[in-house]
C-alpha positions as CSV (number, residue, x, y, z in Angstrom):
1,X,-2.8,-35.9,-11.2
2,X,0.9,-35.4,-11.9
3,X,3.8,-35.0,-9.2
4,X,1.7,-37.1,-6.3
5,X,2.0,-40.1,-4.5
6,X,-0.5,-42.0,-5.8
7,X,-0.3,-45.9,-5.9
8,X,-1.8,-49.7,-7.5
9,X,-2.4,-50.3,-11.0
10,X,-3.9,-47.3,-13.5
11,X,-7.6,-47.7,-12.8
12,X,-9.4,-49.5,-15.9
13,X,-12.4,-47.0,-15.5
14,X,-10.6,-44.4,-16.5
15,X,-11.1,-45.5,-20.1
16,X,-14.9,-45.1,-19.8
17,X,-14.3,-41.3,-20.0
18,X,-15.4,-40.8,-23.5
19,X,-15.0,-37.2,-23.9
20,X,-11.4,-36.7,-21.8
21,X,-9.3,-35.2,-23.6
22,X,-6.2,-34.4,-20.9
23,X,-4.7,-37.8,-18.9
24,X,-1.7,-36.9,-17.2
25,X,-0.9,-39.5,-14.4
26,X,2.6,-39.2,-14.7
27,X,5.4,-38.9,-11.7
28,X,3.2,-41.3,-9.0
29,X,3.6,-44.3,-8.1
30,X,1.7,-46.4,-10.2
31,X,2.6,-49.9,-10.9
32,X,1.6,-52.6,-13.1
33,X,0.4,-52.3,-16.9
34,X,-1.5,-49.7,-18.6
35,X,-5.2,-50.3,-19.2
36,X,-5.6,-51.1,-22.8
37,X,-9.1,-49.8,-22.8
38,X,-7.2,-46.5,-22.3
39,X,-7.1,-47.3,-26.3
40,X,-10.6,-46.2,-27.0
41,X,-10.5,-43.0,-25.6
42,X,-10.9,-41.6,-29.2
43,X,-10.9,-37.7,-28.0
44,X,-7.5,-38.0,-26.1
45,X,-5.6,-35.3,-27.4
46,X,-2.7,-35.7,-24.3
47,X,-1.5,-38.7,-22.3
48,X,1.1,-38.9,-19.9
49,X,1.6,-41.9,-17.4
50,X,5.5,-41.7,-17.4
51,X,8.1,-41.5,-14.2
52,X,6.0,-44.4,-12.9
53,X,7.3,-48.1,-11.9
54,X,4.5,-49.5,-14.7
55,X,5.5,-52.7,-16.0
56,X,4.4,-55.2,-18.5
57,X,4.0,-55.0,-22.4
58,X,2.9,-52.3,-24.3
59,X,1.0,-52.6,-28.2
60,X,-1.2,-51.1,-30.3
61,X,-4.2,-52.4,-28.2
62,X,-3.2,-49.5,-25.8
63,X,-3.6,-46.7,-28.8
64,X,-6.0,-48.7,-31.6
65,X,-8.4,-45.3,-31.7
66,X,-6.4,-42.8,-30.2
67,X,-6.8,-40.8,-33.7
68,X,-6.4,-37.4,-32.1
69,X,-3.4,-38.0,-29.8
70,X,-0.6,-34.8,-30.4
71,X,1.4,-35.2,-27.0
72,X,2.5,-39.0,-25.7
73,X,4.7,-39.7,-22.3
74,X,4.8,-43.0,-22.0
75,X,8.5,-44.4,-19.7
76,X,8.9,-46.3,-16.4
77,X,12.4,-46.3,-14.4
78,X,11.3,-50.2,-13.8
79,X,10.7,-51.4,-17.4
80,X,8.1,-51.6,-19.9
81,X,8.5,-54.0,-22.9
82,X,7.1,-52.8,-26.6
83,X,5.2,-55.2,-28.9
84,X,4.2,-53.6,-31.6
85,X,3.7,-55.4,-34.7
86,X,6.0,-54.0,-37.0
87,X,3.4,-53.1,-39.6
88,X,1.3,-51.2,-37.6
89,X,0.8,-47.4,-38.4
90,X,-0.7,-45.5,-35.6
91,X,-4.0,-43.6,-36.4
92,X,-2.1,-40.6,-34.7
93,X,0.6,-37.9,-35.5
94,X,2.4,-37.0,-32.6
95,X,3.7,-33.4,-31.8
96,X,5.6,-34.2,-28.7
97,X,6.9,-37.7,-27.6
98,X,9.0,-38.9,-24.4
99,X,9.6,-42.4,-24.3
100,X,11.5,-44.9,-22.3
101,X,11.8,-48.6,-22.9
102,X,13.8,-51.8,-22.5
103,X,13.8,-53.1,-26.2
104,X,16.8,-53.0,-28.2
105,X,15.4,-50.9,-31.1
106,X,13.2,-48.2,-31.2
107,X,9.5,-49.6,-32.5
108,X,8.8,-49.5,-36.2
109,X,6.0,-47.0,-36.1
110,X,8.5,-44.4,-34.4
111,X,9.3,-43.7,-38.0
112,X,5.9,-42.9,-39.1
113,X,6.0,-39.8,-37.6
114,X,6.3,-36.7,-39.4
115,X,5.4,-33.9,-37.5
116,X,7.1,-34.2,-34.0
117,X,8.3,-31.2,-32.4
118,X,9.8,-32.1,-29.2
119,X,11.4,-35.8,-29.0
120,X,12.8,-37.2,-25.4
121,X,14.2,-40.5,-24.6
122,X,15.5,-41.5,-21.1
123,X,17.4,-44.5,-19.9
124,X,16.7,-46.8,-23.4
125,X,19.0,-48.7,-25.9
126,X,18.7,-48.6,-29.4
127,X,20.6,-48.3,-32.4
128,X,20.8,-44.8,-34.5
129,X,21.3,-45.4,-38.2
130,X,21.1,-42.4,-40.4
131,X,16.9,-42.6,-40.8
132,X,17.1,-41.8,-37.5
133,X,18.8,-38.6,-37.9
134,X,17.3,-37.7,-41.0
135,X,13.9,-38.0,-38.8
136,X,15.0,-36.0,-36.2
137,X,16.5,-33.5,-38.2
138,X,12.7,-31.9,-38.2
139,X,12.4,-31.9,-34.2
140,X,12.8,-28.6,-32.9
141,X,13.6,-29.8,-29.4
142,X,15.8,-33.3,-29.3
143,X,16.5,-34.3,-25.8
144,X,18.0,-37.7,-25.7
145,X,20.2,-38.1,-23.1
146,X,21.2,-40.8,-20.6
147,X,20.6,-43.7,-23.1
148,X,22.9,-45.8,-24.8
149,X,22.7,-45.4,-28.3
150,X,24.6,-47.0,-30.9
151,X,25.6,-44.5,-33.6
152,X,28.4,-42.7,-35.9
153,X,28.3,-38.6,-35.7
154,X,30.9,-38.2,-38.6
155,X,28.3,-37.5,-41.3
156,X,25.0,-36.4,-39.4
157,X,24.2,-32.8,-39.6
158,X,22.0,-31.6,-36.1
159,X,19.3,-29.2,-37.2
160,X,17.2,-28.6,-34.3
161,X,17.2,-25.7,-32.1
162,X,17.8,-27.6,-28.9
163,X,19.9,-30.6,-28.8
164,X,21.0,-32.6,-25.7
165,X,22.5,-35.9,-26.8
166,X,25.2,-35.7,-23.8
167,X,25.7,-39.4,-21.7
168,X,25.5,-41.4,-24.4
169,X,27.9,-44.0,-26.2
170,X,27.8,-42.0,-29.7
171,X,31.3,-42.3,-31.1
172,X,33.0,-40.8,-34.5
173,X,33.6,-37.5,-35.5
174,X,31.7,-34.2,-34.2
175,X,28.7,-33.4,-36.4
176,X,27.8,-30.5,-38.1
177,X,25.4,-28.0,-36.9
178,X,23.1,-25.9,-39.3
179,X,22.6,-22.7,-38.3
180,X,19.1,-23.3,-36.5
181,X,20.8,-24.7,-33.5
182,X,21.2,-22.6,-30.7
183,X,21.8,-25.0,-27.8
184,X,23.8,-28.4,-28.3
185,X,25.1,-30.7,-25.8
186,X,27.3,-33.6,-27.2
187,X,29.1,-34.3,-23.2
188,X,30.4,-37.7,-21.8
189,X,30.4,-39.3,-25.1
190,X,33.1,-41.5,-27.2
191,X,33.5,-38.4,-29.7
192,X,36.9,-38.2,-31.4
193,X,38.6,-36.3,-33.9
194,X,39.4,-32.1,-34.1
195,X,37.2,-29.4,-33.2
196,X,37.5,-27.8,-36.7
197,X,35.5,-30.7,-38.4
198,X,32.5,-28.3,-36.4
199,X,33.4,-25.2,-36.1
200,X,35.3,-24.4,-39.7
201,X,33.2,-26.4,-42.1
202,X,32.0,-24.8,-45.5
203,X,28.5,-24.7,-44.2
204,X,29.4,-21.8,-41.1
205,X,32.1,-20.0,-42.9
206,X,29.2,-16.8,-43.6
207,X,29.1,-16.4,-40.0
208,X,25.2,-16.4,-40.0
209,X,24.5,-19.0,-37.4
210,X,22.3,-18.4,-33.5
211,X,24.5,-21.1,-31.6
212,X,24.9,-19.6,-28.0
213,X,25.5,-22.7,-26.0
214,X,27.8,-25.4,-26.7
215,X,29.2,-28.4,-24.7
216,X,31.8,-31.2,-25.7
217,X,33.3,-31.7,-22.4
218,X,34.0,-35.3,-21.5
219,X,35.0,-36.9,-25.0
220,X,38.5,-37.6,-26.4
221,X,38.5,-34.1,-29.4
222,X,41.9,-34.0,-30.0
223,X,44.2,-31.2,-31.8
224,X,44.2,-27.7,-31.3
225,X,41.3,-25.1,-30.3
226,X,41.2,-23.7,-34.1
227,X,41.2,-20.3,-35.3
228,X,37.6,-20.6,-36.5
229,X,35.9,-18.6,-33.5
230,X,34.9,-15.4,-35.4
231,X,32.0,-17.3,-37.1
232,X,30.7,-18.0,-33.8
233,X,29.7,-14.4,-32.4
234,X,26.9,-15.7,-30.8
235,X,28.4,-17.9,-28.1
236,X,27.4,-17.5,-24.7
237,X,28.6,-20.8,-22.9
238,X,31.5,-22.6,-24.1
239,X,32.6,-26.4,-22.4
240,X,35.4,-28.2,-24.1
241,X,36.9,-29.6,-20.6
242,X,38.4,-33.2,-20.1
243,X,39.3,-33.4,-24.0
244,X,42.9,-33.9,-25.5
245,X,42.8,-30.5,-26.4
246,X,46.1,-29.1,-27.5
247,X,48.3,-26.1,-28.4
248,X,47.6,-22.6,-27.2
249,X,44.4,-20.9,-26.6
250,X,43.5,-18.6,-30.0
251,X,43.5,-15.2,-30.2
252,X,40.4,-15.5,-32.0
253,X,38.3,-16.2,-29.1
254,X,38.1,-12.2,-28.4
255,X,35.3,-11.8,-31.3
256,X,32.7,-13.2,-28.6
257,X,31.7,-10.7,-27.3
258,X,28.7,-11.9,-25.7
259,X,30.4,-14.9,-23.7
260,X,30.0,-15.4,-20.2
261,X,31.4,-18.9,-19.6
262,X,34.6,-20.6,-21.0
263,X,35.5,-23.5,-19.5
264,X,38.7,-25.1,-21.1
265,X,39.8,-27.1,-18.1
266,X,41.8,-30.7,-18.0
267,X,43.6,-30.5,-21.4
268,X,47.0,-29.9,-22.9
269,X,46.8,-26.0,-23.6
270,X,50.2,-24.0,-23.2
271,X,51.3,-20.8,-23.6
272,X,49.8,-17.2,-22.2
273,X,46.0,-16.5,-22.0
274,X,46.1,-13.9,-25.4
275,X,45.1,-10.3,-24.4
276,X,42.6,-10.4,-27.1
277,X,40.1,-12.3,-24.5
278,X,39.9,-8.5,-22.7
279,X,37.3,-8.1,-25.7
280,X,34.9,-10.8,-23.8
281,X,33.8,-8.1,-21.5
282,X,30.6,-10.3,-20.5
283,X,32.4,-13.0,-18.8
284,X,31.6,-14.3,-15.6
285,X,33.5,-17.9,-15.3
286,X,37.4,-18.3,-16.8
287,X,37.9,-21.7,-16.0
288,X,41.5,-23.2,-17.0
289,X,42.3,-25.8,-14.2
290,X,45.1,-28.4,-15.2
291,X,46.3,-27.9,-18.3
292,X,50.0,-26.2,-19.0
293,X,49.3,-22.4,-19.2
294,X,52.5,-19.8,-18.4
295,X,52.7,-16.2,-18.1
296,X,51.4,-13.6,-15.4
297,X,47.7,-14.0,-13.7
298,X,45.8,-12.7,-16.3
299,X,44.7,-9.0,-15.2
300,X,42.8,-7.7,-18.2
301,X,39.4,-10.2,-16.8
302,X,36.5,-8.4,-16.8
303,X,36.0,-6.7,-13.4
304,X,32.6,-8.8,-13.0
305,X,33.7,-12.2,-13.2
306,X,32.6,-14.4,-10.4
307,X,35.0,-17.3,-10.4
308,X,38.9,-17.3,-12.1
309,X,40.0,-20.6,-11.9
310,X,43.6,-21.1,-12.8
311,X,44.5,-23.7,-10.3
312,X,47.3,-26.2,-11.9
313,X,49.2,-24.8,-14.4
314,X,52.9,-23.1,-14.5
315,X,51.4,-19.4,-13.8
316,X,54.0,-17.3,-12.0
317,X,54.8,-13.5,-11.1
318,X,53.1,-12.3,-8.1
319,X,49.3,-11.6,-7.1
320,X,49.1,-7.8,-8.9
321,X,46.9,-5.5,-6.5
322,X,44.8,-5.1,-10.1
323,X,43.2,-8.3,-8.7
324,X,41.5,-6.6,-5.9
325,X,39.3,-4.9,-8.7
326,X,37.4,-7.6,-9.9
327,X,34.8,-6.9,-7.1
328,X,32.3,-9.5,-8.0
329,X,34.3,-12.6,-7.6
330,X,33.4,-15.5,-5.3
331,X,35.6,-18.2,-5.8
332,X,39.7,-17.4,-6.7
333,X,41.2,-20.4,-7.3
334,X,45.0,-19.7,-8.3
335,X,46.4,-22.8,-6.5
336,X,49.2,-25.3,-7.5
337,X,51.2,-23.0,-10.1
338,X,54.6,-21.1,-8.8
339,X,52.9,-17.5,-7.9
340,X,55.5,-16.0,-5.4
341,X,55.3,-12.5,-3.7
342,X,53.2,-11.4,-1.0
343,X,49.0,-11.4,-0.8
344,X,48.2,-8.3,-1.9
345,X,46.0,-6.4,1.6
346,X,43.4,-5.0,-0.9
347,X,41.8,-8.5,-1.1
348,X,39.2,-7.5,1.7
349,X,37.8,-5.2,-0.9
350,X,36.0,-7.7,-2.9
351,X,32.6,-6.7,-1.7
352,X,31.0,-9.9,-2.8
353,X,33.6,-12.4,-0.5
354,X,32.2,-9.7,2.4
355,X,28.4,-10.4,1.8
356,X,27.5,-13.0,-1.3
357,X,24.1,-12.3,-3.2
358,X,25.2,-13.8,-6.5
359,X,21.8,-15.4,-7.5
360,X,21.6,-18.7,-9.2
361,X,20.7,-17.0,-12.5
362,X,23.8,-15.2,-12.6
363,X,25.7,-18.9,-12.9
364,X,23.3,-20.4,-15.4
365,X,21.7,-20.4,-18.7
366,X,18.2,-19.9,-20.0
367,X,16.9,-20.8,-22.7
368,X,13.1,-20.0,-23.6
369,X,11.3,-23.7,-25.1
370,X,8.3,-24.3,-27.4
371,X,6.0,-23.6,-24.5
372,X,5.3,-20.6,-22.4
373,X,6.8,-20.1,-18.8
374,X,9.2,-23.0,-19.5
375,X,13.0,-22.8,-20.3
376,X,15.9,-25.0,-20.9
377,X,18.3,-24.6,-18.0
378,X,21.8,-25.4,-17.7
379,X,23.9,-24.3,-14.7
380,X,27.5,-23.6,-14.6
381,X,29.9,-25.8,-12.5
382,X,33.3,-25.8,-11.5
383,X,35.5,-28.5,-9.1
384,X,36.4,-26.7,-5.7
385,X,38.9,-28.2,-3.5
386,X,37.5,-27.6,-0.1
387,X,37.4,-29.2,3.3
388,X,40.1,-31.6,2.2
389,X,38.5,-32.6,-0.9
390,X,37.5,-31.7,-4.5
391,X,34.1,-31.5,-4.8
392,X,31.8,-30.6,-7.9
393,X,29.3,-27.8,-7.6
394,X,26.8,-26.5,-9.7
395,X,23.1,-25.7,-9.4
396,X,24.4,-24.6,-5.4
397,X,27.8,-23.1,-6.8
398,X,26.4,-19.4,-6.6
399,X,26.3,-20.0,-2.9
400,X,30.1,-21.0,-2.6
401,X,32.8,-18.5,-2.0
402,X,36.3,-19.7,-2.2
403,X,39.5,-18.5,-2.1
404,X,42.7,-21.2,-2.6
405,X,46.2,-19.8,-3.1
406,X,47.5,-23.0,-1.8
407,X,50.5,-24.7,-3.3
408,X,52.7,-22.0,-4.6
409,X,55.6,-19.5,-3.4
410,X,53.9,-16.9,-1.3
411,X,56.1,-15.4,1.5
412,X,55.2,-12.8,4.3
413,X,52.5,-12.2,6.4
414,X,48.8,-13.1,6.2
415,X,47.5,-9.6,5.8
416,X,44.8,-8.6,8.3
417,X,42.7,-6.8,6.2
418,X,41.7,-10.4,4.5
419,X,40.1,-11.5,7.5
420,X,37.4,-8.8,7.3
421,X,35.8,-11.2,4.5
422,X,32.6,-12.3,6.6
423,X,31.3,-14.0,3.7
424,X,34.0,-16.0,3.1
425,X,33.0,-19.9,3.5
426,X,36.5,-21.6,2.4
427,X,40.3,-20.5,2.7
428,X,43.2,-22.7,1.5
429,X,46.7,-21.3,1.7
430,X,48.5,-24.3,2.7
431,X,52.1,-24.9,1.2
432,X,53.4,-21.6,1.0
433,X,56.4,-20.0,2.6
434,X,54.0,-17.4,4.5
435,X,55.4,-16.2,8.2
436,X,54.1,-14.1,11.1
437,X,51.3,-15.1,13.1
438,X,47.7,-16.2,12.4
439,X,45.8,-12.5,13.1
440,X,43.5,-12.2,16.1
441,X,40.7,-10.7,13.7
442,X,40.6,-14.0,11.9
443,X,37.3,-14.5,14.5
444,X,35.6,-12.1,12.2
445,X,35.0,-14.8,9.5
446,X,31.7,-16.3,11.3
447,X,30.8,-18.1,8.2
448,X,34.1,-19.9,7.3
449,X,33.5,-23.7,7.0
450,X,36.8,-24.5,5.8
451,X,40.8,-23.4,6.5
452,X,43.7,-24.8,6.0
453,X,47.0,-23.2,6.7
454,X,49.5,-26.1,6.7
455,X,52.9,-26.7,5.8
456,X,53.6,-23.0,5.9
457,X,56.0,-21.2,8.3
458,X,53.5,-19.6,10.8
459,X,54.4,-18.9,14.3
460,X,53.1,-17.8,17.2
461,X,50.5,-18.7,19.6
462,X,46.7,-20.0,17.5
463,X,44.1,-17.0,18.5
464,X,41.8,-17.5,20.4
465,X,39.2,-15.7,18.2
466,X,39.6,-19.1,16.0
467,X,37.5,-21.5,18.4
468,X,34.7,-18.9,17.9
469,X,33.9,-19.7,13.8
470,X,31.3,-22.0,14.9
471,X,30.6,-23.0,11.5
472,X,34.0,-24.3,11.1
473,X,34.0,-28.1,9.5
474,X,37.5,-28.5,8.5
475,X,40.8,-27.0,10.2
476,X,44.0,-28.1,8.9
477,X,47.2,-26.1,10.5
478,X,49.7,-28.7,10.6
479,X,53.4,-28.5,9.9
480,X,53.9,-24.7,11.2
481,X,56.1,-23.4,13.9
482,X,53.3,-22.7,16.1
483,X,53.7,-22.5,20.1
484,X,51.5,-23.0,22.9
485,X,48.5,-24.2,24.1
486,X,45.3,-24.7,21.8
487,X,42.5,-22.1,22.7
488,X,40.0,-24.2,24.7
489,X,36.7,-24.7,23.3
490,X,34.7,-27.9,21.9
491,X,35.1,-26.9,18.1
492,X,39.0,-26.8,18.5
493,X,39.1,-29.6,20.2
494,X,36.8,-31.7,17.8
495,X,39.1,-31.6,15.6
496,X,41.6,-34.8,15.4
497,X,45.4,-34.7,15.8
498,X,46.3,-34.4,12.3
499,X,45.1,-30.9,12.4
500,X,48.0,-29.8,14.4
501,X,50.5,-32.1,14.4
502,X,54.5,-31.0,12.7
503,X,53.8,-27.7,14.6
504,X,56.7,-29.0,17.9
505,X,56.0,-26.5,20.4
506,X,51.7,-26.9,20.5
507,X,50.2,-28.6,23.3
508,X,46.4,-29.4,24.6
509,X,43.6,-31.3,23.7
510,X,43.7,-33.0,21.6
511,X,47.6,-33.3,21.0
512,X,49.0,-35.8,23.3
513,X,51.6,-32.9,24.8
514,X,50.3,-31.9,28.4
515,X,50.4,-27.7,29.0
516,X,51.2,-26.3,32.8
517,X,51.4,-22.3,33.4
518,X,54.6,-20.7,34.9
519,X,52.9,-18.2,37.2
520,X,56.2,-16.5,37.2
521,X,56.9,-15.8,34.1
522,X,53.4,-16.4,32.4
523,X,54.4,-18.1,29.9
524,X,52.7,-21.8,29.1
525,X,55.5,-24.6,29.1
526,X,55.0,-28.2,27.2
527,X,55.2,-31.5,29.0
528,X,55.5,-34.9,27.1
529,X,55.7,-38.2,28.3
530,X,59.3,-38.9,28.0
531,X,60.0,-35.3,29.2
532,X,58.3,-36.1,32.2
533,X,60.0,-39.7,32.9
534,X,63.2,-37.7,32.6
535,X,62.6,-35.2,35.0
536,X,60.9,-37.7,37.5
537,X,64.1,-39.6,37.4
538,X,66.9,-36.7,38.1
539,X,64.6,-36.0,41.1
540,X,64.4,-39.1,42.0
541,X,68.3,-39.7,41.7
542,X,69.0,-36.5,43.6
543,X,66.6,-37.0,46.3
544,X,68.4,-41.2,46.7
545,X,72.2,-39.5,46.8
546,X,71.0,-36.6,49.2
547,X,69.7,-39.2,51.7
548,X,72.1,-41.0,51.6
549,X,74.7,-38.5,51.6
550,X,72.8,-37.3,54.9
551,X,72.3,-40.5,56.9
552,X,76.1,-41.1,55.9
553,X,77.0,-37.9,57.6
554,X,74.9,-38.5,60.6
555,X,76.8,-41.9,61.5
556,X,80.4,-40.1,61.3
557,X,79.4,-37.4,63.2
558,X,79.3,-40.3,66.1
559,X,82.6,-41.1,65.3
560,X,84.3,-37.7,64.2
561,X,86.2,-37.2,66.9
562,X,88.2,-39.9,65.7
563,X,91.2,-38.7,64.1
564,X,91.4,-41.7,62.6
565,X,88.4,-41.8,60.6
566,X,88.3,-37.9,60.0
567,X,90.7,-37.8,56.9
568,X,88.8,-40.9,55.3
569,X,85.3,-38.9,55.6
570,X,86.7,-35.4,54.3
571,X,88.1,-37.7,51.2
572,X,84.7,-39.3,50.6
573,X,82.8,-36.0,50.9
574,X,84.9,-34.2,48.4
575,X,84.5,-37.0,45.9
576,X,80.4,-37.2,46.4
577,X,80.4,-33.4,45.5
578,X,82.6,-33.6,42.5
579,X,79.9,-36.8,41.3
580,X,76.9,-34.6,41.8
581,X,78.4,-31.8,40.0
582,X,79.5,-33.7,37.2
583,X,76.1,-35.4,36.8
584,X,73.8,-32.4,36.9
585,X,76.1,-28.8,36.4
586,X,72.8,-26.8,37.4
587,X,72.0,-28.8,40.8
């Protein structure tokens, strides 16, 4: 009855089924305590009532004559409370066991158990001490993550083939790994110490090991990335991001052969990316964002990787055309380094940024388990800035693509030819030195969700193509030289102020700058508010002098014949034009 939406308490008459031998209840809603007459179902080779809000205490009543139990799920995301006497020996031996409790110690006949295959704990706390490991060290699949578990790695040695410890509080040094292990996870732990303590110990200097995926991202490894790599030819995935990794990236890293992702991100590396990485001619994700790397954009990438993520470092030189070659890519992030040169026109060649059919397989690995049809899955991830913020992607990254140049010392023109990328969802090329106007064939990008083209020096009037990217979420071309009015339409206009404002000469909704045409000339002029108080009041001024200058004139043309009053008037009149003229040269 698993995955439903069943509800109430576990119904006792279940345990009257004397011959069941399957009793899988698990990810429902049932609440309360489990039967204990569920206990004398003596055939019960499988029971599962976990991922339900069960509460209540849990003994040995519940299992007294389960002798021919192999395959227990017993864990609730409200709470359940373990009694067991601390003498009790089960009349079972488990193969496969998921618990999840609220005790603070794992119960005494967890140790009795010699035969488990598969061991998962969720969202528990209990201590770790080394007959813990020793225990495990005979599980082929150990999943125990999301727990807080008190316990030193510096001397355990991991011996199962798939190990996910990650989200834990495990401090000390990095274990050692026997050469069964082909998956480990160790993330978001309190892990110290250098990486050589695992990967150049005695025991893996033959090189014979099956290791293809392994992640220590989110600790505090410190020291360089060692020199040890050649014993590791069988690495497919590789995490060490958000570590105090230091010193340059090895050389030695070019004996795997077989990797496809290496993410090195948030540390202290320096120096070039070493040539000897062209060897890795299977990689799909280069992911070196903020650390201290130098040299030229490294150009010797294999031509099928998807995303190249260099974004704050101290790269510089310019964007080689050679880029345009790897035609598989879907996110380019190069941002916040000191790139300078123009944007090479071949970048509308990347057929994948024209239509995207990366599939999520091709960003994630599989693993087959211990049963059939069922595989441990990891997907790859990477932090985008987009739409104004950074945002983490990963089982949806395949269906990003990305481009961000932003930050850096481009000059010229936007080339046209990049606007033929249909497929392309987000652009950044904000603070640059880039000129010219925005191209009309930027309406071609009909699934772009994202642009930002600020603090550049773009001129010219916006397109109107622009208000027709109707997927369009985030528009940011502020601090420009651009002129004129903003193309009508409500996705333009939805956007607030800040999208357009340093740009002097841009009126229209929703700036505050009113637009009128010159029919004359055709050309769209900007009125302000204080620009239109000032005008009002030179008319105003003129139009008061004229009148009176007219009325004035009227009264001494009664009197004009008077020779006495005719100097006086010529006197006045020459005075009043030499005023006006003075005031306002063009009226």
């Amino acid at each position: 009855m698993e995955d439903n939406n069943f509800d109430g308490p576990i119904p006792d008459w279940l345990g009257d089924f004397e011959r069941l031998e399957t009793l899988i209840l698990g990810v429902n809603n049932f609440s309360g305590s489990i039967p204990t007459n569920l206990g004398n179902l003596s055939t019960l080779i499988t029971l599962i009532v976990g991922s339900n809000p069960l509460t209540g205490v849990v003994s040995e009543r519940n299992f007294a004559k389960l002798s021919k139990l192999k395959e227990l799920g017993i864990y609730s995301y409200v709470g359940l409370i373990f009694d067991f006497d601390s003498d009790w020996i089960p009349p079972f031996q488990l193969e496969e066991l998921v618990l999840g409790f609220s005790n603070p110690n794992l119960p005494a006949w967890f140790y009795t158990q010699q035969y488990l295959e598969r061991l998962t704990i969720w969202d528990s706390s209990f201590e770790a001490p080394d007959k813990f490991w020793n225990l495990v060290s005979s599980v082929i699949e150990l999943e125990l993550e999301d727990n807080l578990i008190d316990g030193d790695m510096s001397n355990v040695l991991l011996n199962s083939t798939i190990i996910d410890i990650s989200s834990n509080h495990l401090k000390g040094c990095l274990p050692q790994l026997s050469a069964n292990v082909v998956i480990v996870s160790l993330s978001n732990n309190l892990l110290s110490g250098e990486l050589s303590a695992l990967l150049c110990g005695h025991n893996v200097s033959n090189g014979k090991n099956n290791l293809m995926y392994l992640d220590i991202s989110l600790n505090n490894i410190s020291g360089g990335l060692t020199n040890c790599w050649k014993n590791w030819k069988s690495l497919v995935a590789i995490h060490l991001g958000s570590n105090n990794l230091s010193g340059k990236i090895p050389s030695s890293l070019g004996f795997l052969s077989n990797l496809a992702s290496l993410h090195l991100h948030e540390n202290n590396l320096h120096g070039q990316v070493p040539l000897s990485l062209q060897n890795c001619r299977s990689l799909l994700v280069f992911n070196v964002r903020n650390n201290q790397l130098s040299g030229n954009i490294p150009l010797w990438i294999s031509h099928g990787v998807l995303a190249l993520q260099l974004r704050s470092n101290h790269f510089t030189g310019k964007i080689s055309p050679q880029i345009c070659h790897m035609s598989s890519l879907i996110v380019l992030d190069i941002a916040q380094n000191t790139i300078s040169g123009h944007i090479p026109s071949c970048l509308g060649n990347i057929k994948t940024l024209l239509f995207n059919n990366v599939s999520r397989n091709k960003l994630s690995f599989k693993f087959p388990t211990l049963y059939p049809g069922r595989f441990y899955r990891n997907d790859d991830s990477l932090e985008l800035v987009t739409k104004g913020q950074a945002l983490d992607y990963d089982r949806n990254l395949h269906f990003m693509t990305l481009i961000d140049m932003s930050s850096n010392n481009l000059s010229g023109t936007i080339p046209p030819q990049m606007f033929s990328l249909i497929g392309l969802v987000s652009l950044n090329l904000s603070n640059n030195k880039l000129s010219g106007e925005i191209p009309n064939e930027i309406g071609n990008m009909k699934n772009l969700e994202s642009l930002d083209f600020s603090t550049n020096k773009l001129g010219g009037e916006i397109p109107q193509s622009l208000s027709k990217l109707s997927f369009l979420g985030y528009l940011n071309l502020s601090f420009n030289n651009l002129t004129g009015k903003i193309p009508s339409g409500t996705q333009l206009q939805g956007f607030s102020t800040l999208s357009y404002m340093g740009n002097h000469d841009l009126c229209g909704s929703p700036l505050t700058k009113i637009c009128f045409q010159d029919d004359k000339h055709k050309h769209t002029k900007l009125v302000d508010e204080d620009e239109n108080q000032s005008k009002f009041f030179v008319w105003f001024y003129i139009g008061m002098e004229s009148g009176f200058v007219t009325g004035f004139v009227g009264v001494c043309c009664a009197i004009f014949l008077n020779k006495k009053f005719r100097h006086v008037l010529f006197k006045f009149l020459y005075d009043l034009r030499y005023r006006l003229h003075a005031r306002w040269p063009s009226t």
